[in-house]
C-alpha positions as CSV (number, residue, x, y, z in Angstrom):
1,X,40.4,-47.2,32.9
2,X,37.4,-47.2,30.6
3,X,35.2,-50.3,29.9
4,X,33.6,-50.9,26.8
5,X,31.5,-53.7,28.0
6,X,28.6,-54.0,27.6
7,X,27.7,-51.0,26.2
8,X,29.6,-52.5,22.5
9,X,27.2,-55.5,21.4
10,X,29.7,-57.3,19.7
11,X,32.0,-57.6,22.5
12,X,31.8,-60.9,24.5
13,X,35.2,-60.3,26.9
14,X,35.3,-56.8,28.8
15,X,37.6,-54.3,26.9
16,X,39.8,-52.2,29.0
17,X,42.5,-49.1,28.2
18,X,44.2,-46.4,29.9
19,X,43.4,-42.8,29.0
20,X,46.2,-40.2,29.6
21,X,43.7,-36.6,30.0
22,X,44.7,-33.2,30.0
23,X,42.3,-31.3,31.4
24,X,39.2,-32.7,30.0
25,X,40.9,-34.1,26.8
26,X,42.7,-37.7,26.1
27,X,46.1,-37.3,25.5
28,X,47.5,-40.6,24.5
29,X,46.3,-44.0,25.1
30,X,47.3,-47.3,25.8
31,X,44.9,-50.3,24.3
32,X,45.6,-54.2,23.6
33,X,42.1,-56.0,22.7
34,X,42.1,-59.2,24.9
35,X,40.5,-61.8,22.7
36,X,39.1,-65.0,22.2
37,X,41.2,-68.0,22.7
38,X,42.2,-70.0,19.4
39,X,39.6,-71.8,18.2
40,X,39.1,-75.5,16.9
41,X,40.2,-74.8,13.5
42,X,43.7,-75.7,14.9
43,X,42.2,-79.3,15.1
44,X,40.8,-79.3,11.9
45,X,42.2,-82.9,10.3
46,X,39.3,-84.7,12.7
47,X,36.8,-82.3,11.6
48,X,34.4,-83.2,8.9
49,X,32.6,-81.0,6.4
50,X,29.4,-80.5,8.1
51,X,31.0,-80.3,12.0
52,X,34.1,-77.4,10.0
53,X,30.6,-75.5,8.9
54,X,29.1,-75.9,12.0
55,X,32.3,-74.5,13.8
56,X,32.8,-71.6,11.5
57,X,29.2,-70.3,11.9
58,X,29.9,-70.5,15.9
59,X,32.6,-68.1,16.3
60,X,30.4,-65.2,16.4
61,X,26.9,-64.6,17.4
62,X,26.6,-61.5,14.9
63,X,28.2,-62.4,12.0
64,X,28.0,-66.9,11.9
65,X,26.5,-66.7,8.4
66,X,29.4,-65.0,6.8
67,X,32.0,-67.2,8.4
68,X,29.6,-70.5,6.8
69,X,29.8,-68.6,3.7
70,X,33.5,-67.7,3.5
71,X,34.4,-71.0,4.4
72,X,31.9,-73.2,2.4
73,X,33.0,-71.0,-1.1
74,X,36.8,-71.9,0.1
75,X,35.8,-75.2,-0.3
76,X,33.5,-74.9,-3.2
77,X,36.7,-73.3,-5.2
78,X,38.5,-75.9,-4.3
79,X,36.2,-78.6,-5.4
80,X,36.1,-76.6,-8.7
81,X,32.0,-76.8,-8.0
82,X,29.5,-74.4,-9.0
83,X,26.4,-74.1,-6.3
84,X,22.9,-73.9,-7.8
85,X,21.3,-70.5,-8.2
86,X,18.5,-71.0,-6.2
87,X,21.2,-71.9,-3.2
88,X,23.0,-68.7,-4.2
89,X,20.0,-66.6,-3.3
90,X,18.9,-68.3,-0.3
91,X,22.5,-68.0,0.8
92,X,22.2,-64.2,0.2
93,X,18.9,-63.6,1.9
94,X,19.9,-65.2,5.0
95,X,23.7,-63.3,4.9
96,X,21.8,-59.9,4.4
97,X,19.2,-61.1,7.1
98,X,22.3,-61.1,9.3
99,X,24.1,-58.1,8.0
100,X,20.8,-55.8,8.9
101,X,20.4,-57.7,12.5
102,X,24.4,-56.9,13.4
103,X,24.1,-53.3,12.1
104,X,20.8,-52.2,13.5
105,X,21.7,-53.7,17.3
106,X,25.1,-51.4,17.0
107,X,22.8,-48.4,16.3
108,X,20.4,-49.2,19.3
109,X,23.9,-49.3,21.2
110,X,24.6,-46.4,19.7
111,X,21.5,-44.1,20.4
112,X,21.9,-46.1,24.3
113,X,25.3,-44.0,24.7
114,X,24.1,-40.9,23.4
115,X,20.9,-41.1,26.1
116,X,18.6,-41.5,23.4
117,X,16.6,-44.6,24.5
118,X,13.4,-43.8,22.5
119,X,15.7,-44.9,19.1
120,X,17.7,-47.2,21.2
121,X,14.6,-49.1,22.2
122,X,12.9,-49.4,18.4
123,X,16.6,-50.0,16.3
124,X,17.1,-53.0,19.1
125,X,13.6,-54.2,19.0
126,X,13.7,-54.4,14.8
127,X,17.2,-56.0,15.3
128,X,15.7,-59.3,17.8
129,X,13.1,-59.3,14.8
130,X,15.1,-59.8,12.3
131,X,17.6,-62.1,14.3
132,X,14.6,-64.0,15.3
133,X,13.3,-64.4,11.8
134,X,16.6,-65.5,10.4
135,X,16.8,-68.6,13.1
136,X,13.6,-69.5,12.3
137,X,14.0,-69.8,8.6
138,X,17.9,-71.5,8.9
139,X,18.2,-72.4,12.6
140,X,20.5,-71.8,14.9
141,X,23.5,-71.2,14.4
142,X,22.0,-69.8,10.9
143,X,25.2,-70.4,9.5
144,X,24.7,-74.1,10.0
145,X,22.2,-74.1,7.5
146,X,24.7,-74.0,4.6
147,X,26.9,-76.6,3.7
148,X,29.7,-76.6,0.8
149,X,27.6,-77.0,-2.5
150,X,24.5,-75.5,-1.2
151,X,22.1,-75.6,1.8
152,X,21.2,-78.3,3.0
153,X,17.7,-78.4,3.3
154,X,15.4,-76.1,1.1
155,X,12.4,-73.9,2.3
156,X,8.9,-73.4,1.1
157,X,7.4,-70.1,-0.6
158,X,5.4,-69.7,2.4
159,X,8.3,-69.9,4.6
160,X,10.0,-67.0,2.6
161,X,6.5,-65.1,3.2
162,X,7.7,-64.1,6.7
163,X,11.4,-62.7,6.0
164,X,9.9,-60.5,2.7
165,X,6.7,-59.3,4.6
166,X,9.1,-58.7,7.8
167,X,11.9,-56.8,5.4
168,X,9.3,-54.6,3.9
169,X,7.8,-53.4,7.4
170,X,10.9,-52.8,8.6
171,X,11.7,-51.0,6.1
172,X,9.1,-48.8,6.0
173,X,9.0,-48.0,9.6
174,X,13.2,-47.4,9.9
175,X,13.2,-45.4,6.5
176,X,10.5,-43.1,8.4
177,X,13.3,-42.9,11.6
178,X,16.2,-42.7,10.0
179,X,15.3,-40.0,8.2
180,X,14.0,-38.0,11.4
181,X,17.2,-39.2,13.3
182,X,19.6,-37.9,10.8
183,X,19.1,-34.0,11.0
184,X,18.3,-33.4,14.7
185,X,20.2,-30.9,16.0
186,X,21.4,-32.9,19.3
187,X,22.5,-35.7,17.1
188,X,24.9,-33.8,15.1
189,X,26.1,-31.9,18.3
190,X,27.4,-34.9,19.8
191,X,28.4,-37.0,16.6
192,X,30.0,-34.5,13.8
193,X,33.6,-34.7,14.3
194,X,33.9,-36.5,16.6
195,X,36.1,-39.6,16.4
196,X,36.8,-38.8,13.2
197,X,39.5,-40.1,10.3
198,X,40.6,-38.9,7.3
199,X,40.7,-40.9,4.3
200,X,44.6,-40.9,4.0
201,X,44.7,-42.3,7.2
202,X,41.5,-44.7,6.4
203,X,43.5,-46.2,3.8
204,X,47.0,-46.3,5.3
205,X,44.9,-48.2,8.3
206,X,43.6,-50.1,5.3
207,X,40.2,-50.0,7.1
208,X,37.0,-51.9,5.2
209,X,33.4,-52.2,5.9
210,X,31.5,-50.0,7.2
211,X,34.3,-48.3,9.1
212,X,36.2,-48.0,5.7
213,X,33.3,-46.5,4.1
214,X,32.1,-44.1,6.5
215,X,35.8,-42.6,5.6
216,X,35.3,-42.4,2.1
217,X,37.2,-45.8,1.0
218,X,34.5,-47.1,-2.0
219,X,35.5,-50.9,-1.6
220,X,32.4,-53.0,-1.0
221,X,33.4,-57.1,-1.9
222,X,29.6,-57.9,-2.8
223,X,30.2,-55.3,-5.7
224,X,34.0,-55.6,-6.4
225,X,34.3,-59.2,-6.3
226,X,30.6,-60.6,-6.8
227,X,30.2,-64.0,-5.1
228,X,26.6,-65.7,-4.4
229,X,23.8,-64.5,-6.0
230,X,25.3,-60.5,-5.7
231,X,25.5,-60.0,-9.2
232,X,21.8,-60.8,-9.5
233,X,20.8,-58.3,-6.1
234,X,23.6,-55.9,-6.1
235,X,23.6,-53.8,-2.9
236,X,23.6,-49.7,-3.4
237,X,27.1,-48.2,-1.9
238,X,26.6,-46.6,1.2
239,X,29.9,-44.3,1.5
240,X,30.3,-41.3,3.7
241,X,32.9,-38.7,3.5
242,X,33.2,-37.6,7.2
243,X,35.3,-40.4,8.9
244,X,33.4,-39.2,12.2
245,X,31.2,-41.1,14.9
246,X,28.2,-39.2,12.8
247,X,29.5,-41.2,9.3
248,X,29.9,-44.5,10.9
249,X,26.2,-44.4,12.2
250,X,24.9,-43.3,9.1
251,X,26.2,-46.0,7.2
252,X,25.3,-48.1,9.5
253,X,21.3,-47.2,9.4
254,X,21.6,-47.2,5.4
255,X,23.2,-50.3,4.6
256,X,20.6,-51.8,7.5
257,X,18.3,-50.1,5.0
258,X,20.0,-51.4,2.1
259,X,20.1,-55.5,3.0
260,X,16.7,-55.1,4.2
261,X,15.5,-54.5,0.5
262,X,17.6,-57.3,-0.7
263,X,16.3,-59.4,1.4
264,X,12.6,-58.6,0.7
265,X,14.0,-59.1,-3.2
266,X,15.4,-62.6,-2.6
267,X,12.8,-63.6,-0.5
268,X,9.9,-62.8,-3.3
269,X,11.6,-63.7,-6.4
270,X,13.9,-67.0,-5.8
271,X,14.5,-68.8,-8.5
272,X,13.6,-72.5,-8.9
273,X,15.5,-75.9,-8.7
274,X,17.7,-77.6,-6.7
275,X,19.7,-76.2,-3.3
276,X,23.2,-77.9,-3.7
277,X,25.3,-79.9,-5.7
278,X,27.4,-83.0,-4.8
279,X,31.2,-82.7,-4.3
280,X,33.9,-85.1,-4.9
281,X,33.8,-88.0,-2.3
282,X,37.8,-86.9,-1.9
283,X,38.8,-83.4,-2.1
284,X,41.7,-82.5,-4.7
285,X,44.7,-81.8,-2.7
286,X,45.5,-78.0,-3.5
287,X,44.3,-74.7,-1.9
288,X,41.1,-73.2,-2.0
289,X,39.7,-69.5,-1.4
290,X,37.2,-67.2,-0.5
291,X,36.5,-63.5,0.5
292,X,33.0,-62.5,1.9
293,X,32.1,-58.9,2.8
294,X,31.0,-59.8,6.6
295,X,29.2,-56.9,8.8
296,X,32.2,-55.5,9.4
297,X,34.2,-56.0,6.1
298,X,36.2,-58.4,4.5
299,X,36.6,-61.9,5.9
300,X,38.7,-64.3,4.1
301,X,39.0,-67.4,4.4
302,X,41.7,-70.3,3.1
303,X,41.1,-74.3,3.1
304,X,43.9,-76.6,2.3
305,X,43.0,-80.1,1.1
306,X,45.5,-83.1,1.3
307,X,44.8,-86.9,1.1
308,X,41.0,-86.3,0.2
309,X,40.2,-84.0,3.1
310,X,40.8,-80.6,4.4
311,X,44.0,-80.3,6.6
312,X,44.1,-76.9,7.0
313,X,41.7,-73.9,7.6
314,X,43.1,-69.5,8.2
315,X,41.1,-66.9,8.6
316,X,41.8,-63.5,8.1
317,X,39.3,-60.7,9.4
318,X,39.3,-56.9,8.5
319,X,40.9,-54.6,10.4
320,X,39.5,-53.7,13.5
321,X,39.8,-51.5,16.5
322,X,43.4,-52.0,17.7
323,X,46.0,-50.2,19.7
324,X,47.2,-47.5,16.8
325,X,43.6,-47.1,15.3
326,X,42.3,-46.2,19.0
327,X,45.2,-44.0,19.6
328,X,44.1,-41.9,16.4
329,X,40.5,-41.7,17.5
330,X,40.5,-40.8,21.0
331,X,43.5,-38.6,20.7
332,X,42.3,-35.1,21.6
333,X,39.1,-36.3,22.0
334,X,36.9,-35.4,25.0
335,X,36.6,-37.9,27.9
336,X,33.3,-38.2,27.7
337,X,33.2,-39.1,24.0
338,X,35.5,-41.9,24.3
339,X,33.0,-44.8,25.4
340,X,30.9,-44.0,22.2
341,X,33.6,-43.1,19.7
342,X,34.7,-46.9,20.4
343,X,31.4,-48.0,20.0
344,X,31.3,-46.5,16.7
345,X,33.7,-48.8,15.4
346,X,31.2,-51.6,16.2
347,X,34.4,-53.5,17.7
348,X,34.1,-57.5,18.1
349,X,36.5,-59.9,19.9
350,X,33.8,-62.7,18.6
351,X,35.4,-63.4,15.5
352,X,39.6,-63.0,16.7
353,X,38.6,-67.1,17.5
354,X,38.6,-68.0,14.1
355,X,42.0,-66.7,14.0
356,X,44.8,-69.2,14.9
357,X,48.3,-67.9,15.3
């Protein structure tokens, strides 16, 4: 039996699975993720628009502000609305904010497994920063802070002085680490193939995020299907070729990298006006829908409207690890690899809440 937790972050339920070893090397494996139980989305005709926000950015403590998002564009597309651009940006800063926080505290995790806790120590303390500064500027849950049409409060320059100085100095000092991390001999040792994944497989898992992209797949939503204010601060593509525990922690520290330029960019150079726009006082009846690329890829979500309201929310999360996709990474792996080829995966049961069946 191996257990995951809490050595995975993102994990708020202990993981368990039995490893078949010969010798000193998994032979098969036997894995079913226990998750979450349904959350109140089942419930959601009682549910107004500000508690259905509130409950969508509470379903996971890394990842809150891309749930908000998903679902408040669902409902924005369905109102046939248009949010402000100043809203957009905001709404980007704080979902890049987010994006930087979940990847760096996997990477801390990470660097704890390999029994590396100089790295551990700084990639975790830059994370609580960031996670820090991005409840102080939206509040907790951060997701909360939006609302369909908008925000619902705006910020002053001054109060954007803190995230764009904070971005830059972190930065700075993780560009400086990362690039000293990435070519030490013990790193590689214990990270190039290891855990890895070819691209074939990648796709036929349909994988997304950063574990698609650390396979090769070149699918990023903030680029392929521009939503907020990502056609205005595109994100670089971080995409690695080697499928391996090594790849996944790469793009992990370079897309950390990444949002934390965009979010020094949206916090300098917002533009002005207003932070949301009014919605019908009754919802068309219809369907509405969104896609956000979330931490860990795609999240989708889909709001039904009937008799003025919203009757119906689904969610639908990328792929994540699961029986098959564990099977094909441990499989002739070491023993002692397993804990932090899993890890690799940055796996969360957080999220499987939103997901009513």
């Amino acid at each position: 039996m191996l257990a995951l937790k809490p050595k995975a972050p993102a994990l708020t339920r202990t993981q368990r699975m039995v490893l078949r070893v010969d010798g000193e090397q998994i032979a098969d494996v036997e894995y079913r993720p226990d998750r979450a139980d349904p959350g109140p989305f089942a419930q959601v005709g009682r549910m107004g628009a500000e508690r259905l926000v509130a409950t969508a950015a509470g379903f996971c403590p890394s990842c809150g502000v891309a749930h908000a998002l998903a679902f408040c564009q669902a409902v924005e597309s369905l109102a046939g609305v248009e949010i402000p651009e100043r809203a957009a940006v905001l709404r980007v800063l704080v979902a890049e904010l987010e994006r930087a926080a979940s990847h760096l505290t996997t990477v801390g995790a990470l660097f704890d497994a390999l029994g590396m806790p100089e790295p551990s120590r700084i990639f975790a303390h830059h994370s609580q920063t960031l996670r820090e500064a991005l409840h102080n500027l939206a509040g907790k849950p951060a997701g909360a802070w939006l609302l369909p049409g908008g925000i619902n409060h705006d910020v002053a320059l001054t109060a954007l002085d803190v995230p764009a100085t904070l971005a830059r100095q972190t930065l700075t000092a993780l560009f400086k680490l990362t690039d000293r991390l990435i070519g030490g001999r013990g790193l590689l040792a214990r990270t190039v193939e290891v855990g890895g994944i070819t691209t074939s497989a990648a796709e036929q898992f349909m994988l997304a995020g950063p574990l698609g992209r650390a396979a090769g797949l070149r699918a990023d939503l903030r680029l392929d299907a521009s939503y907020a204010a990502y056609k205005r601060l595109p994100p670089e593509l971080v995409v690695q070729e080697g499928g391996d525990v090594y790849a996944r922690m790469l793009v992990l520290m370079l897309e950390a990298l990444e949002s934390l330029k965009l979010v020094e960019e949206a916090a300098n150079d917002p533009p002005s006006g207003a932070v949301s726009c009014p919605l019908p006082t009754k919802l068309p009846g219809g369907i509405g829908m969104s896609a956000v690329e979330a931490p860990r890829g795609p999240l989708r979500y889909r709001v039904e409207a009937s008799d003025g309201r919203i009757s119906a929310v689904t969610v639908q999360l990328a792929p994540q690890l699961d029986r098959l996709l564990a099977r094909t990474l441990l499989t002739t792996s070491y023993v002692d690899d397993a804990a932090l080829i899993l890890l690799s995966t940055d796996p969360c049961d957080a999220c499987l809440g939103a997901v009513h069946e």
